[in-house]
C-alpha positions in Angstrom: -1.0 1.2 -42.9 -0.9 3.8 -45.8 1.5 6.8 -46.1 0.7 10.1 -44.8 2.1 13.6 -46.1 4.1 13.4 -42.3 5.9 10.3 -43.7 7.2 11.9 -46.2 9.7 15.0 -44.0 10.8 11.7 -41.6 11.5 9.8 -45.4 14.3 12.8 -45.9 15.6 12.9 -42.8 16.0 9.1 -42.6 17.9 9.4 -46.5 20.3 12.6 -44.9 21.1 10.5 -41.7 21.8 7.3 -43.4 23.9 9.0 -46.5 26.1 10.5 -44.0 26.4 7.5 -42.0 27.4 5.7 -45.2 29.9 8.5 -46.5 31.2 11.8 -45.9 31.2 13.0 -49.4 29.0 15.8 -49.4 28.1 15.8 -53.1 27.3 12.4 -53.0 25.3 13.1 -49.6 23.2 15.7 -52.4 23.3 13.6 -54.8 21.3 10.8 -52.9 18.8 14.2 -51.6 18.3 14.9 -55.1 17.2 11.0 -56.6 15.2 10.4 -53.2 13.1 13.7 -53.5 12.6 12.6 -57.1 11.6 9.5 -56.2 9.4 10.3 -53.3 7.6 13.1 -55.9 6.0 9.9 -56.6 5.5 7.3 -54.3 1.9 5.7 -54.3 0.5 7.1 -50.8 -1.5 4.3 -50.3 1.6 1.6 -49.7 3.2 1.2 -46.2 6.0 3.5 -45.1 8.6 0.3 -45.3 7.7 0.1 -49.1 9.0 4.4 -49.7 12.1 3.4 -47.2 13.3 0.6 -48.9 13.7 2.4 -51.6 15.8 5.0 -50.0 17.9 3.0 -48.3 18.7 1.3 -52.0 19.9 5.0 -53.2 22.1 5.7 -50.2 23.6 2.0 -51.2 23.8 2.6 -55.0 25.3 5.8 -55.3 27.8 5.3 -51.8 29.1 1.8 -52.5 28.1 1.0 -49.0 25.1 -1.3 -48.7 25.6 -1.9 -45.0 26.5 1.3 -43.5 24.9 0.4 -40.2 27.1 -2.3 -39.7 29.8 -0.8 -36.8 26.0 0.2 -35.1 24.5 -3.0 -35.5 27.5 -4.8 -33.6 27.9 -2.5 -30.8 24.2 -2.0 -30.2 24.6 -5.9 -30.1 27.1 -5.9 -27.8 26.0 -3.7 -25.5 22.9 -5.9 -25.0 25.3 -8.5 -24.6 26.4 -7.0 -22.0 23.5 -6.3 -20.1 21.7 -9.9 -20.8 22.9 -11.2 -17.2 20.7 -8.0 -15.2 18.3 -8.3 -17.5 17.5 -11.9 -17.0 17.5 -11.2 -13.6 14.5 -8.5 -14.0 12.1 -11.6 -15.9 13.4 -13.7 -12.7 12.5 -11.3 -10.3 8.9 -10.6 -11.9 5.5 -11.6 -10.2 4.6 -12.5 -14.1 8.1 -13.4 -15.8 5.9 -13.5 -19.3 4.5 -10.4 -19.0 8.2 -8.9 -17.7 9.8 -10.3 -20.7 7.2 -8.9 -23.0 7.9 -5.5 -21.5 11.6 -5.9 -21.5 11.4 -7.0 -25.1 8.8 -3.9 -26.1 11.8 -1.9 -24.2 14.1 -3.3 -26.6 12.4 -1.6 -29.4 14.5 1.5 -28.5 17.3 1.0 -30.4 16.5 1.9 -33.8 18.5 4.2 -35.9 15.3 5.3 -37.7 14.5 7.7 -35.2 16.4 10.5 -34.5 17.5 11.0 -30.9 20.6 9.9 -29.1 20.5 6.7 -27.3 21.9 5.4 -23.8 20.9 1.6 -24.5 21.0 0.8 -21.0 19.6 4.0 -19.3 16.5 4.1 -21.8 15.7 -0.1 -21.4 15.6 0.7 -17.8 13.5 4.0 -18.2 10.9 2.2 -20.5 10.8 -0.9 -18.8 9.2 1.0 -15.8 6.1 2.3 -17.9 3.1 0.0 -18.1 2.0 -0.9 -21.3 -0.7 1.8 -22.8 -2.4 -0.8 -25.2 -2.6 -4.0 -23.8 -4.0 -7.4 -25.0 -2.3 -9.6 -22.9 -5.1 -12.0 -21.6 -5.4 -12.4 -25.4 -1.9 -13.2 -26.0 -1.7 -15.7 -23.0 -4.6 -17.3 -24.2 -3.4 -17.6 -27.5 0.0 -18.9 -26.5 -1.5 -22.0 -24.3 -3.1 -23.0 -27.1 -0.2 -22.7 -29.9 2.1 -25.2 -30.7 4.9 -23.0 -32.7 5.5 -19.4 -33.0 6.6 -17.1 -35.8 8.2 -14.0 -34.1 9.3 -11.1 -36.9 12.3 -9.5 -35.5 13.1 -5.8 -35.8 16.6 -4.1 -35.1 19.8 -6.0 -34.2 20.3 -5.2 -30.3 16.9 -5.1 -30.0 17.0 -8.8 -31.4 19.0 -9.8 -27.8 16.1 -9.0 -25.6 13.8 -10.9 -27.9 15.8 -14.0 -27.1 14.7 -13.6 -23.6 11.4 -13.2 -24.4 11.5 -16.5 -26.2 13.5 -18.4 -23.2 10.3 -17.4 -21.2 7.6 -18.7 -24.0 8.4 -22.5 -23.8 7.4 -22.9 -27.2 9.5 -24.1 -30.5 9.5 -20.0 -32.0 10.7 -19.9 -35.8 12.8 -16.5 -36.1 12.3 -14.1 -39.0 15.3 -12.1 -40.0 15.6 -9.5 -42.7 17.2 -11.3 -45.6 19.9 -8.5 -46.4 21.0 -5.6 -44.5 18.9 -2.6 -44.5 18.9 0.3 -41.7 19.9 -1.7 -38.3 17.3 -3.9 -39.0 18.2 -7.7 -37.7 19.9 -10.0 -40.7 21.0 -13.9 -40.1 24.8 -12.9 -39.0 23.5 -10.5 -36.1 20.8 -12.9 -35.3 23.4 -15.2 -34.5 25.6 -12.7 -32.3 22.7 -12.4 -30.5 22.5 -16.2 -29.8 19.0 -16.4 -31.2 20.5 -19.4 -33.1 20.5 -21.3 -29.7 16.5 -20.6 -28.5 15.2 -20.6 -32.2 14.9 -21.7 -35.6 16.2 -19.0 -38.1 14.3 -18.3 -40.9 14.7 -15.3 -43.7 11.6 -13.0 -44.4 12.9 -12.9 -48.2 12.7 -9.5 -48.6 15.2 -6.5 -47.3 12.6 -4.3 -46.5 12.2 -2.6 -43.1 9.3 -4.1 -42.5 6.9 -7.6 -43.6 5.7 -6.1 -47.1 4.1 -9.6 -48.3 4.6 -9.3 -51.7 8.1 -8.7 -51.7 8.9 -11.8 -48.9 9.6 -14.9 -50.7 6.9 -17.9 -51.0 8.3 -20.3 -47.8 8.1 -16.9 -45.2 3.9 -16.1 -46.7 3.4 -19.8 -46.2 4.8 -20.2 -42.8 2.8 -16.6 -42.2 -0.4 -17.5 -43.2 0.0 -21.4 -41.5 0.8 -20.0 -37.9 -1.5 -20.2 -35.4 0.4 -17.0 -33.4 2.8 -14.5 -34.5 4.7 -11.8 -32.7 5.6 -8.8 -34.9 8.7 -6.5 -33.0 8.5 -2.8 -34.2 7.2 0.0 -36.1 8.0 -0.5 -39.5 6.4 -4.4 -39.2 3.3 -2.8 -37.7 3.1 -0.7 -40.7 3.5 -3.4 -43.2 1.0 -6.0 -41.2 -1.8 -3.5 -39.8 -4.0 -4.4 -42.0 -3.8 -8.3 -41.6 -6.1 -10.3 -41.1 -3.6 -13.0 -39.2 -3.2 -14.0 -35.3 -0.7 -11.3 -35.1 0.3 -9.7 -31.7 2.1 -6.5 -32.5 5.2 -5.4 -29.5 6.6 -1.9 -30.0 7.2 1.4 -29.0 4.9 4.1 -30.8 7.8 6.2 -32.3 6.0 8.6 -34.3 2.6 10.4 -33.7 0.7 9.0 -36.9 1.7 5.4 -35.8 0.3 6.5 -32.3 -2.8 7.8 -33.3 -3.5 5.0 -35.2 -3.0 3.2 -32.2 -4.8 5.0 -29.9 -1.6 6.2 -27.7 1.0 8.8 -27.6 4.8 8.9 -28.8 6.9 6.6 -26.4 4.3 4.2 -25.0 4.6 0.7 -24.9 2.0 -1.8 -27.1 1.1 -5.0 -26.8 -2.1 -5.3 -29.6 -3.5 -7.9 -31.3 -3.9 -6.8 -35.2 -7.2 -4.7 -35.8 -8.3 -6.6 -38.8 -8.4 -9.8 -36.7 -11.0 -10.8 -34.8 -10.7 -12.7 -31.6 -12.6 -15.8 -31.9 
């Protein structure tokens, strides 16, 4: 997916969030402002938002000192899910279709994501979001494709968000290799929070290679393409992954919440709904 002039006001606001999260410095806060809006004076519009962002988050890191200022976030949002891991099980137990309630619990998951600016009650907005039904919805198509699979890659997104993935892979019954960002950027899910969330115990742990927020394939290392490219399914968790892998031509099921309206659009839905989508370039044999 390319980058639209829209892409570029939510590329500030992202920089001024983060920078303030990081210090409280305010002429380092317009120092980052300044080298971001030079930067993005010339980003090539035609790469994936994740590629512009990286870059940003870089600054904030460079000129505050602070190359994990999410990290207090990351462990409480991890924590909290914690927490609630007990009810939520029960939900997927409770389910007519415990596959299809762990896919919704782990698109509801996709809520807690310091990229997008709103508050956040973890708990009251799972609950709120698990209720919708999914707006885009290829799930005889992902069923089908699991039966027939004998491993899965799933491409985590946010730490938190990374807890109710774990229950999605208790319900798939399938050996699921886990990609994790390979240094931190945003809240984005790295090998140490991948671990709080006990994905160690229901999956094999693999780094993408790249700290990007999102799959940019020629920034993730050589072993990540070819375990890409040699899957026979792969599950792709949030926006910024859907940006990156949009245009591929792999088995790739893409679980998020549409969080902006370009990425809905594209998608054929509105702001807040729930996707479960097989990737557009790839057709369905």
């Amino acid at each position: 997916m390319r980058t639209y002039l829209d892409c570029i006001p939510c590329l500030m606001n992202q920089a001024l969030r983060a920078a303030r999260l990081a210090t409280d410095n305010e002429e380092v806060i317009k120092s980052i402002m300044d080298e971001v809006g030079l930067m993005i004076k010339d980003i090539p519009m035609e790469s994936p938002p994740p590629a512009t962002a990286l870059h940003v988050y870089r600054i904030v890191g460079e000129l505050t000192g602070n190359a994990d200022p999410c990290r207090e976030l990351k462990n409480h949002h991890t924590c909290k899910a914690l927490e609630l891991y007990p009810a939520l099980k029960e939900k997927v137990s409770q389910s007519t279709d415990r596959l299809l309630a762990a896919i919704r619990l782990a698109i509801a998951g996709n809520v807690i994501d310091f990229g997008i600016n709103r508050s956040l009650d973890i708990e009251k907005d799972i609950d709120r979001i698990f209720g919708q039904d999914l707006a885009v919805s290829d799930y005889n198509a992902f069923r089908a494709y699991l039966n027939e699979t004998d491993e899965i890659v799933y491409i985590g997104d946010n730490a938190g968000e990374s807890v109710l993935d774990r229950i999605l892979i208790e319900e798939l019954n399938k050996p699921v290799r886990y990609i994790v960002r390979s240094a931190p950027i945003i809240n984005d899910v790295t090998y140490t929070d991948a671990v709080q969330a006990g994905l160690d115990k229901v999956s094999t742990l693999m780094a993408s290679g790249t700290d990007a927020p999102g799959t940019i394939m020629e920034i993730c290392s050589p072993e990540f393409i070819e375990t890409f490219f040699r899957a026979t399914l792969v599950i792709s968790k949030g926006q910024g992954n859907f940006e990156a892998l949009s245009d591929t031509s792999a088995p790739v099921f893409f679980l998020l919440i549409a969080k902006c309206p370009i990425v809905a659009r594209d998608l054929g839905a509105n702001v807040g709904d729930m996707i479960l989508k097989k990737s557009p370039a790839w057709s369905l044999p």
